[in-house]
C-alpha positions in Angstrom: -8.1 21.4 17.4 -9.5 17.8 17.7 -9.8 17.0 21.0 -8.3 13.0 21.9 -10.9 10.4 21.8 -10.9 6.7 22.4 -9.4 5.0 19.6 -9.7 1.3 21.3 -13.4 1.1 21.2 -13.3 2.1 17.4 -10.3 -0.4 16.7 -12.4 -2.8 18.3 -15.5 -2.1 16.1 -12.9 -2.5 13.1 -11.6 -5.8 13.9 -8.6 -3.9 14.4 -6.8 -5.5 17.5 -5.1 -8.7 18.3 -3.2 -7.9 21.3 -2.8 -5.0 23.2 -1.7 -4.2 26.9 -3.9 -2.8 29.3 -7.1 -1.5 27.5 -8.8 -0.2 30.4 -5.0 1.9 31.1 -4.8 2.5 27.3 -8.4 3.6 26.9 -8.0 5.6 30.2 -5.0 7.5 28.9 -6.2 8.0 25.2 -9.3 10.2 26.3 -7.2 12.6 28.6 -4.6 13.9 26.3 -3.0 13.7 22.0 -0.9 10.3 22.1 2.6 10.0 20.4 1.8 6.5 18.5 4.5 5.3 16.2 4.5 2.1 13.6 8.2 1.3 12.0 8.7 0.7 8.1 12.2 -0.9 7.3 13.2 0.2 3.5 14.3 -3.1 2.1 12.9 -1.5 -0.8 12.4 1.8 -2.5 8.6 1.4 -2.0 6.3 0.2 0.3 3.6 -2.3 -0.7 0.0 -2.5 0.1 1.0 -5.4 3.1 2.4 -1.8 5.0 -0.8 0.1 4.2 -2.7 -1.0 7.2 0.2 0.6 9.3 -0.1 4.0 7.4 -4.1 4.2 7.2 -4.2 3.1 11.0 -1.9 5.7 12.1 -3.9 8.2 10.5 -6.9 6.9 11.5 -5.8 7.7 14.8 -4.9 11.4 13.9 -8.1 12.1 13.2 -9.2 11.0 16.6 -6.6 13.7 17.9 -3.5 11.6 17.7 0.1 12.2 17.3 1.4 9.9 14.7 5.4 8.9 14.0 6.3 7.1 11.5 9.7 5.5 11.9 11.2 5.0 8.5 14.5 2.1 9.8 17.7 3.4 8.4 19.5 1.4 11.0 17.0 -1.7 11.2 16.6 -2.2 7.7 20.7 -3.2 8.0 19.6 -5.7 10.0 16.3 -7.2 8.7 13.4 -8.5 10.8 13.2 -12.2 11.5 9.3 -11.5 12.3 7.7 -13.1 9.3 10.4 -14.9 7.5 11.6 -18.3 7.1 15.3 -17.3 5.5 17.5 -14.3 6.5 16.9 -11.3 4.8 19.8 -10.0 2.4 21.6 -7.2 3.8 21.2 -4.0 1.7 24.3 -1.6 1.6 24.0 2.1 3.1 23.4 4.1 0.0 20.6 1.7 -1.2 19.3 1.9 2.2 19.1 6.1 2.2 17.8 5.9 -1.2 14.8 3.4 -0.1 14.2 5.7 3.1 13.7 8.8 1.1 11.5 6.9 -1.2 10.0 5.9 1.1 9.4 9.0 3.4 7.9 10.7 0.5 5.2 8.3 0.3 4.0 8.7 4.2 3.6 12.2 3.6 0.9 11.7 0.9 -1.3 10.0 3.7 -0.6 11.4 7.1 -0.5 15.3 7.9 2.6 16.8 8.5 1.1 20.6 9.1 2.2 21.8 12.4 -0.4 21.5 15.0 -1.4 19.4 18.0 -1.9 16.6 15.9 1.0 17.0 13.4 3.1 13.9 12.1 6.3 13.0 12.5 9.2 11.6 10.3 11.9 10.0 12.1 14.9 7.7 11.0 16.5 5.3 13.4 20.1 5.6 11.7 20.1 9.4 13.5 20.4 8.1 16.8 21.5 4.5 16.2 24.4 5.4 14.6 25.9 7.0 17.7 25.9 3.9 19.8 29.4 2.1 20.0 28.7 -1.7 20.6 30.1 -1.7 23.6 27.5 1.6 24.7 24.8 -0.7 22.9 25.2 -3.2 25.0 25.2 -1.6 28.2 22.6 0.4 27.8 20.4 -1.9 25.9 21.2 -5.5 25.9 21.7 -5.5 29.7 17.9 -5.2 30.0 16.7 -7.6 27.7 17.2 -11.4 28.8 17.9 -13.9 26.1 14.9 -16.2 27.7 12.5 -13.2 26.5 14.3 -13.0 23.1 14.4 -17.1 22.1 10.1 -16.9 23.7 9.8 -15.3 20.3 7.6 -17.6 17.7 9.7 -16.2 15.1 13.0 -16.8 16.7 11.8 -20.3 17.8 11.0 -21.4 14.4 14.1 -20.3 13.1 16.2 -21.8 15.5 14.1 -24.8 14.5 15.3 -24.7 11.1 17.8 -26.3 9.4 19.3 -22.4 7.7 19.4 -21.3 11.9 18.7 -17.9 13.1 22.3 -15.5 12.3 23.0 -13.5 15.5 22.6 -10.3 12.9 19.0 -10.7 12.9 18.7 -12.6 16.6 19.8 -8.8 17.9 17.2 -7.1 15.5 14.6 -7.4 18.8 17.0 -5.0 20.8 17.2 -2.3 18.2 13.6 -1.8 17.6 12.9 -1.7 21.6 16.0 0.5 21.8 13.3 3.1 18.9 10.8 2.6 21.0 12.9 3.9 24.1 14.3 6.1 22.3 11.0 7.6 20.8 9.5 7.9 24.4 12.3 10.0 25.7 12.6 12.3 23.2 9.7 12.8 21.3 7.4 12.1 24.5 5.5 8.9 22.1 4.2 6.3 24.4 2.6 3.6 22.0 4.1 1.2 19.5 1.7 -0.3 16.7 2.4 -3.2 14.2 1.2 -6.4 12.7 0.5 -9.2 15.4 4.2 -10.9 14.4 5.6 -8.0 16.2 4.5 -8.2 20.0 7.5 -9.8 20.9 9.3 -6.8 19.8 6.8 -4.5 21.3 6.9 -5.7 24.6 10.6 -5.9 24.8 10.7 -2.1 23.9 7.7 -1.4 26.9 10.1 -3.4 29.3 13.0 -1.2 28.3 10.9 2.2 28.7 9.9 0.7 32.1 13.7 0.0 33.4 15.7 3.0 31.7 13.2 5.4 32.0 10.7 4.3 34.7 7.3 4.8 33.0 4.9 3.0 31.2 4.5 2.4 27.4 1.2 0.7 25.6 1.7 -1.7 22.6 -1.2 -2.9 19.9 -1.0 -5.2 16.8 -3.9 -5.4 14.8 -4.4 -9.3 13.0 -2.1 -9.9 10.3 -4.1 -9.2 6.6 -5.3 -12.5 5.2 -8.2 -13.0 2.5 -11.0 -15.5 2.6 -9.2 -18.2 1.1 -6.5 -18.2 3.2 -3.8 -16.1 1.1 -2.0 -13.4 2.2 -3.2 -9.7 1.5 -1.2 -7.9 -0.8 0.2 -10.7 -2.8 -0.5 -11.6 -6.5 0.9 -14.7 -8.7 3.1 -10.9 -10.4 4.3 -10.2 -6.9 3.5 -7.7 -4.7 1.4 -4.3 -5.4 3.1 -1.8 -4.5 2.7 2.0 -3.8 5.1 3.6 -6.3 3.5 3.9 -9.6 6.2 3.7 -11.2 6.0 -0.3 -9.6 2.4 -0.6 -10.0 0.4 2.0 -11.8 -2.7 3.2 -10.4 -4.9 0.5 -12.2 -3.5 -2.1 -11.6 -3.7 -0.7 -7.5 -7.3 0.1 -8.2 -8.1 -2.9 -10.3 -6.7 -5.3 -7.1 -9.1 -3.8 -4.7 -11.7 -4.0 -7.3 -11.5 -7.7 -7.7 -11.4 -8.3 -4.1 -13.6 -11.2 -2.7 -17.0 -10.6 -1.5 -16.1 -12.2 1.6 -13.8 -10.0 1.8 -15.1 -6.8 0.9 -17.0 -6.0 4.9 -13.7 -6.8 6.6 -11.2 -4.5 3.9 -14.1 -1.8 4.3 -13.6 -2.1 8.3 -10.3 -2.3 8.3 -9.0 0.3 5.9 -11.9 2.7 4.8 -11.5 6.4 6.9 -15.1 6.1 6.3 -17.2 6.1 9.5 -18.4 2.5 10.5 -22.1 3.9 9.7 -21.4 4.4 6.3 -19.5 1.3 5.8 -22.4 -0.4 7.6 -24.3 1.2 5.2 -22.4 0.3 1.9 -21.9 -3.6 2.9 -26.0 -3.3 3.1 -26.0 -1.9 -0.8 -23.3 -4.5 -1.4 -25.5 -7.2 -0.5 -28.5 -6.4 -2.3 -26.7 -6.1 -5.8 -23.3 -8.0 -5.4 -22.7 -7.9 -8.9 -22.3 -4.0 -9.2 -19.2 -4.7 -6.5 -20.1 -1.2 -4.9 -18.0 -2.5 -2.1 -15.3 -3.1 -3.8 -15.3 0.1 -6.5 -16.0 2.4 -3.4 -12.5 1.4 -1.7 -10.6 1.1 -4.5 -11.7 4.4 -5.2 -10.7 6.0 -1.8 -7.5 4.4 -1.1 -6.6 5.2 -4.9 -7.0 8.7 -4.2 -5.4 8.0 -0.5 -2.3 6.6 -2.0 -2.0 8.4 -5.5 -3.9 11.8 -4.9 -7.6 12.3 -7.1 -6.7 12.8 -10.4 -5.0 9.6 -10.5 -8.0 7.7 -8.7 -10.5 9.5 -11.2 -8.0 8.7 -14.4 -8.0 5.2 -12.9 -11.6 4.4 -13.1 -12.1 6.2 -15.8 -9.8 4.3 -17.9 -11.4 1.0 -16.2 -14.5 2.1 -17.7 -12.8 2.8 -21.1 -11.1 -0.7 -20.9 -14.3 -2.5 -20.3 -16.3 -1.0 -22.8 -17.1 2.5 -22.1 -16.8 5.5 -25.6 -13.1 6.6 -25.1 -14.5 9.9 -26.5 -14.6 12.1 -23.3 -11.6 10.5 -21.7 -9.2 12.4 -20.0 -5.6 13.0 -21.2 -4.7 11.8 -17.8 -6.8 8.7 -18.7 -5.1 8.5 -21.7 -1.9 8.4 -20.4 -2.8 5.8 -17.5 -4.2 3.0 -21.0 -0.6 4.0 -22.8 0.6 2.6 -19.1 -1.8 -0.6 -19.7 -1.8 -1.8 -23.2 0.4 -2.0 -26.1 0.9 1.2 -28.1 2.2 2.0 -31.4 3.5 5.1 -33.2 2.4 6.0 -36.2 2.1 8.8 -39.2 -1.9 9.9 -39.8 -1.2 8.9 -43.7 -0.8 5.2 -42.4 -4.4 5.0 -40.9 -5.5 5.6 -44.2 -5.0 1.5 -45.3 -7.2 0.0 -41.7 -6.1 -3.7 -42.8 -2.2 -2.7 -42.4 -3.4 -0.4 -39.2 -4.3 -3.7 -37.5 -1.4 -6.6 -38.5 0.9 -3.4 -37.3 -0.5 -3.1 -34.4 -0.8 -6.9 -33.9 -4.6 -7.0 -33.7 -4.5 -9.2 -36.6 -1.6 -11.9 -38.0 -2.2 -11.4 -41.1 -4.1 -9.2 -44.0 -6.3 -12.1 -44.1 -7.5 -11.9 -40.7 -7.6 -8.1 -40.7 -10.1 -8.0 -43.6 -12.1 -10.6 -41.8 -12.3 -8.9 -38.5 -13.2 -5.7 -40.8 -15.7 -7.4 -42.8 -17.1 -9.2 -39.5 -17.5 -5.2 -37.6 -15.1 -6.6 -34.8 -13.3 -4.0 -34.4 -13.9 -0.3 -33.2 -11.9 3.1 -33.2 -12.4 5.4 -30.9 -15.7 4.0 -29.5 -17.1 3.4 -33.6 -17.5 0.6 -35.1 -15.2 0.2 -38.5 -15.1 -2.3 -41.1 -13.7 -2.7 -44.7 -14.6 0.4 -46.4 -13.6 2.8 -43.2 -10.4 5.3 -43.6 -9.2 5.6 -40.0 -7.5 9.1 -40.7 -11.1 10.5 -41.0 -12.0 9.4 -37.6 -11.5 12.3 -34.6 -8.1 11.7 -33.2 -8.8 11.5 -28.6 -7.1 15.0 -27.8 -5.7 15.3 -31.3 -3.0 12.6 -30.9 -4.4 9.2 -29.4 -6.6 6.0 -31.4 -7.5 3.7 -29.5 -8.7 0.2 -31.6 -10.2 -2.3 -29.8 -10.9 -6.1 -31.0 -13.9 -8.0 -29.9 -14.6 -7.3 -26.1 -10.8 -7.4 -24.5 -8.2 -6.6 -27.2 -7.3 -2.9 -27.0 -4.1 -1.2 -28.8 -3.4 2.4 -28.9 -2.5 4.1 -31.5 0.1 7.4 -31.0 -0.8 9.7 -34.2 2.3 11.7 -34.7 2.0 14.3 -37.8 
């Protein structure tokens, strides 16, 4: 059993907190006993996206300081939709696309947080399960008499859109007085006295304290930790594709590695800090390595690594650099099948007959390496191209060379150009 230790110094250290009540009280409490913590998750979509990570990695960051963690997956405030964060209302998502995303959604927590029983075991909860059971008129009564509307429109979110032009709809104005109703809710039953989130949500943190503090007469902590933001002033998580998300089947495990890869290096201290499980020494450590040869990004490859493997289990994080390595230049010839699989996920791939590697200039227009049999017998002749990590040219028969795992090619033109070849028969 892990005994409870102070998790606000080392959020501190991290960089980690924005605002927070009390720290002395919060500190105080933290070192006597576990701590139910909870951070919400709305499923507006059927994955969650790197922006959420910080959420799950700081909740079980906290679990391994002795921690109880809930994760509140919002069945009932994903009907709804935050106005934290948004300059236009949020479309409203109907109920069977709402339990589809939650389930999606809940089986993606449990890769990262423990949900063995113990002292410290986390908890999956669903706000629809008790949300549900409110009439309005209950609602009201027992929640909205509470809450004043002076606290509600002192939100910068709910300011700025009352500002706007598009206005604020009343369906998202009440959003504030659900997620403080969790909160209560959370506290009574499952005995969890702290709420987490990014900094946009204090308002809704504190609202949910004050409404532990009326209904049930004890205190509650809150802490957001600074919203994600690179360098250069863009937001974490987002790409000129979108967002990166953490369902492969959205964003393979490459492409997650290969965006923590090519993070900043005036970035890479503060990601390490912030969402390495890595003890600060070590990090302190690494950012030291880091700056001495900046060009080998060991930063960069050692969290990409970790929160590869966090998010999409080993093998994938192993397959993921390998085929990084493959893509960049590395012999193909010891790759993994798993590897294999991950470049069929990256690059273009053809099926073809082992008789048809026989003619390498038709190989290469077929596989769009070449426009033309003119250019094929020119990149030949000129030993641009190589198959399976050797170098070919005019007089080589591609059927003689050893298939990868008796079934893959894979040519590659000049430095960047790579195609795979599936050899069936």
């Amino acid at each position: 059993m892990v005994a409870a230790q102070d998790f606000v110094k080392e959020f501190g250290a991290r960089g980690l907190i924005h605002d927070s009540t009390d720290r002395a009280a919060l500190t105080a409490r933290a070192t006597q006993s576990s701590l139910g913590v909870y951070v919400g998750f709305d499923p507006t979509a059927d994955s969650l996206h790197i922006g959420h990570l910080l959420g799950q990695i700081t909740l079980r960051r906290l679990q391994l300081l002795g921690h109880r963690p809930f994760t509140l997956a919002g069945g009932a405030t994903g009907m709804v939709g935050d106005p934290s964060g948004r300059s236009e209302e949020r479309n409203l998502l109907d109920a069977e696309t709402l339990h589809h995303n939650v389930q999606s959604i809940k089986r993606q927590l449990e890769r990262i947080l423990d949900f063995e029983k113990g002292p410290t075991q986390a908890t999956l909860v669903d706000n629809a399960d008790w949300t549900r059971k409110f009439s309005m008129l209950d609602f009201l009564r027992e929640v909205g008499k509470h809450i004043t509307v002076n606290q509600m429109l002192a939100k910068d979110s709910v300011k700025s859109r009352i500002a706007d032009a598009n206005g604020l709809s009343y369906t998202e104005f009440s959003y504030m007085l659900l997620q403080a109703n969790d909160f209560r809710h959370l506290a009574e039953h499952h005995d969890c006295e702290m709420q987490m989130g990014g900094s946009d949500q204090w308002g809704n943190i504190t609202a949910g304290i004050d409404l532990i503090r009326k209904k049930l007469g004890r205190s509650a902590f809150g802490l957001t930790w600074p919203l994600v933001t690179r360098a250069d002033g863009t937001k974490f998580g987002k790409t000129a594709d979108g967002a990166i998300w953490l369902d492969a089947r959205r964003t393979s495990p490459y492409q997650f590695r290969q965006y923590f890869v090519q993070i900043a290096d005036a970035d890479i201290e503060k990601m390490l800090l912030q969402f390495s499980l890595h003890p600060i020494e070590v990090i302190k450590e690494i950012v030291a390595e880091q700056k001495r040869s900046p060009e080998a990004r060991i930063g960069q490859r050692s969290l990409a690594r970790e929160l590869t493997a966090l998010v999409h289990g080993q093998e994938a994080a192993e397959a993921a650099e390998e085929a990084a390595a493959v893509l960049f230049g590395a012999n193909p010839m010891s790759a993994t099948p798993a590897t294999l699989h991950l470049i069929a996920s990256e690059v273009a791939v053809t099926q073809m007959g082992v008789a048809a590697l026989g003619d390498a200039v038709a190989v290469l227009v077929e596989t769009k390496l070449a426009s033309s049999n003119s250019e094929a017998r020119r990149l030949l002749t000129q030993r641009s191209v190589r198959a399976n990590g050797e170098q070919v040219d005019d007089h080589t028969n591609l059927s003689k060379i050893a298939l990868l795992h008796n079934r893959w090619m894979l040519l590659r033109k000049g430095k960047t150009s790579y195609h795979l070849v599936d050899v069936k028969g």
